[in-house]
NUTORDO-170694 format. One line per 8 residues: their letters; for each residue x, y, z of N, C-alpha, C. Coordinates in nm, 2 decimals, always signed. Atoms other than C-alpha are relative to their C-alpha. Layout:
A = X:Y:Z:X:Y:Z:X:Y:Z | ... $
***
This chain:
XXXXXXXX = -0.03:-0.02:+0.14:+1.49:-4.11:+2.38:-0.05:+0.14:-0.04 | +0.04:-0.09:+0.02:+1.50:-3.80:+2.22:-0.10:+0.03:-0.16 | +0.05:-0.01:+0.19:+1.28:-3.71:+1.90:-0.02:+0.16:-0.03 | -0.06:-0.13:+0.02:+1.43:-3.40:+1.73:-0.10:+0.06:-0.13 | +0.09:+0.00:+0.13:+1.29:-3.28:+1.43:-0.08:+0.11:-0.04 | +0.09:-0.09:-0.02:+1.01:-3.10:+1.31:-0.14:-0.07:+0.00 | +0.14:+0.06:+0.03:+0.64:-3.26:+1.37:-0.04:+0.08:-0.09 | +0.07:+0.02:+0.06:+0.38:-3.24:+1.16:-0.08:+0.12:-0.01 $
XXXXXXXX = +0.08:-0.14:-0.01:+0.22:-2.92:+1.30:+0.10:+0.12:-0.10 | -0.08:-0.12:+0.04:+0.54:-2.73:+1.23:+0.03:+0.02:-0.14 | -0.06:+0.03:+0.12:+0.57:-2.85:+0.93:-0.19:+0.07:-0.11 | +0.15:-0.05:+0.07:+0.19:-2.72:+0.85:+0.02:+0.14:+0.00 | +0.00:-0.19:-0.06:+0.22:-2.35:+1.02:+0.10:-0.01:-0.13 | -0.11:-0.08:+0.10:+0.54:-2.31:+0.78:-0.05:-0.03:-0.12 | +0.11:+0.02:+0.12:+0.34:-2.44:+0.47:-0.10:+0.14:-0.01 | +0.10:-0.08:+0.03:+0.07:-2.18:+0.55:+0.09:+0.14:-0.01 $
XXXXXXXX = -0.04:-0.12:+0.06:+0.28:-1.90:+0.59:+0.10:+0.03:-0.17 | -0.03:-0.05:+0.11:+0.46:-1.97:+0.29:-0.09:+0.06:-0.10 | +0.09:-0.02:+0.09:+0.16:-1.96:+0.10:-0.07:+0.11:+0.01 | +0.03:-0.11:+0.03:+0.06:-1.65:+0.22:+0.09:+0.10:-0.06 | -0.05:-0.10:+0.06:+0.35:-1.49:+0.16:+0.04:+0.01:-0.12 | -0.02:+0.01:+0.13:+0.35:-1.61:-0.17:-0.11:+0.04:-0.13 | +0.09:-0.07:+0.06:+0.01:-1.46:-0.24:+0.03:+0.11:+0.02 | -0.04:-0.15:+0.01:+0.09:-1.16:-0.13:+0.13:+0.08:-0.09 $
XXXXXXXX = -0.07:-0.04:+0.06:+0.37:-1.15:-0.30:-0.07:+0.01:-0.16 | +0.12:+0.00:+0.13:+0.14:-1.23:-0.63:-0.07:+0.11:-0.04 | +0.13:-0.10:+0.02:-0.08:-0.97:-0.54:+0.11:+0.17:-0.04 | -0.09:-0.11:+0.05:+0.21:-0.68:-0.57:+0.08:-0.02:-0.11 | -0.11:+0.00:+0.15:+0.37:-0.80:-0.89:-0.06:+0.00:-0.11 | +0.14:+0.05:+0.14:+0.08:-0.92:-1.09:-0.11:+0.06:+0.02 | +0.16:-0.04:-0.04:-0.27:-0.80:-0.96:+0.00:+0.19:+0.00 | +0.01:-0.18:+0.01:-0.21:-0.43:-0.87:+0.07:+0.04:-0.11 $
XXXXXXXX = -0.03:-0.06:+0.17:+0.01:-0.36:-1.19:-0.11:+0.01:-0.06 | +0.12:+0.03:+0.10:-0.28:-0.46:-1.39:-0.10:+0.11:+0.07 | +0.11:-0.09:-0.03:-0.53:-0.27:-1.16:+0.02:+0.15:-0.01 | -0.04:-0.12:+0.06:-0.36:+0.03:-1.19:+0.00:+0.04:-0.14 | +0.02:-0.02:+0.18:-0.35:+0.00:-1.59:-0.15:+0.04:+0.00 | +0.11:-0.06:+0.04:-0.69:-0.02:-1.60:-0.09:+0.06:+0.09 | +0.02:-0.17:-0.05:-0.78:+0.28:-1.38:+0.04:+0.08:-0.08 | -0.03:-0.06:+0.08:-0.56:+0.44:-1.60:-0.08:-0.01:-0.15 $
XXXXXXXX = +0.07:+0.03:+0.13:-0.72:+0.30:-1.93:-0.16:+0.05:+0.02 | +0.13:-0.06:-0.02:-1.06:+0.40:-1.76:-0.01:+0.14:-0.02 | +0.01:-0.14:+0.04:-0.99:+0.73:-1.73:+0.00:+0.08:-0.11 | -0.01:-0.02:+0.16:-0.89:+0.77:-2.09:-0.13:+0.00:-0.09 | +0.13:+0.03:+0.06:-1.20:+0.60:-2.19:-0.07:+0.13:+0.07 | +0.08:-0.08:-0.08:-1.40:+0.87:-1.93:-0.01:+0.12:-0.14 | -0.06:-0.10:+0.09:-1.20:+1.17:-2.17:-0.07:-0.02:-0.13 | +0.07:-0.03:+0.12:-1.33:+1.02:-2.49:-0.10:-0.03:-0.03 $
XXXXXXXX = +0.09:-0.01:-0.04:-1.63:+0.99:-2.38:-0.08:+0.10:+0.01 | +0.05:-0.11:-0.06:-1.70:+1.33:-2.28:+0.04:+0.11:-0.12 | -0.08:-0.05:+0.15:-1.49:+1.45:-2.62:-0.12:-0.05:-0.10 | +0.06:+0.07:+0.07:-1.72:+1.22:-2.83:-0.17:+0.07:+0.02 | +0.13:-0.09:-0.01:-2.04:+1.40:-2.64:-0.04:+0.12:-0.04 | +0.00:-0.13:+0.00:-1.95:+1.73:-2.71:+0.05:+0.04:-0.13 | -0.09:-0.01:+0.11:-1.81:+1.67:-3.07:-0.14:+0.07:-0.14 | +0.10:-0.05:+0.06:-2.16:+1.77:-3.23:-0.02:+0.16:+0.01 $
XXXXXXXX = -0.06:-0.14:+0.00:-2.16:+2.08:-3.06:+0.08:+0.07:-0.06 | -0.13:-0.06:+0.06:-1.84:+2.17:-3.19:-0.05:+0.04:-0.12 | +0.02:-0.05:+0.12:-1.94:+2.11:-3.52:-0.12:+0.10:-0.03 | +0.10:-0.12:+0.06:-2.24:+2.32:-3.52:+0.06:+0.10:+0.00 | -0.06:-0.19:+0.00:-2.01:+2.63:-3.41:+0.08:-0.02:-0.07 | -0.07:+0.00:+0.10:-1.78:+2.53:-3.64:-0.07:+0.04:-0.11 | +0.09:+0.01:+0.16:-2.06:+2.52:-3.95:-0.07:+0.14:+0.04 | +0.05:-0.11:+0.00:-2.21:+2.84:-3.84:+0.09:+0.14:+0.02 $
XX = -0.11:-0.09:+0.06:-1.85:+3.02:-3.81:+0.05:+0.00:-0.13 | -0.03:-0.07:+0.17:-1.81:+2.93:-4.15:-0.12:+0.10:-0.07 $
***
């Protein structure tokens, strides 16, 4: 008798790889977009940050050029 099919195991291994490739796919659609945003949005913040330090400054040479 033959028994054709797929056992039990094969039927696990193809479960697990779906599931990875379905995190991975997760991870390039959803996860790194967003991580890249906010790298970008950090950097921004760094800028007004360093603008916001230096904005007293300014005004003194401003108030003493007038």
């Amino acid at each position: 008798m033959r028994t054709g099919g797929l056992k039990q195991i094969h039927v696990v291994i193809i479960g697990i790889v779906v599931a990875i490739l379905a995190a991975v796919g997760v991870f390039f659609a959803v996860i790194k977009p967003l991580n890249e945003q906010i790298a970008e949005i950090d950097a921004e913040k760094v800028g007004y940050e360093e603008k916001a330090r230096t904005k007293p400054q300014a005004e003194k040479k401003l108030a003493a050029a007038q």
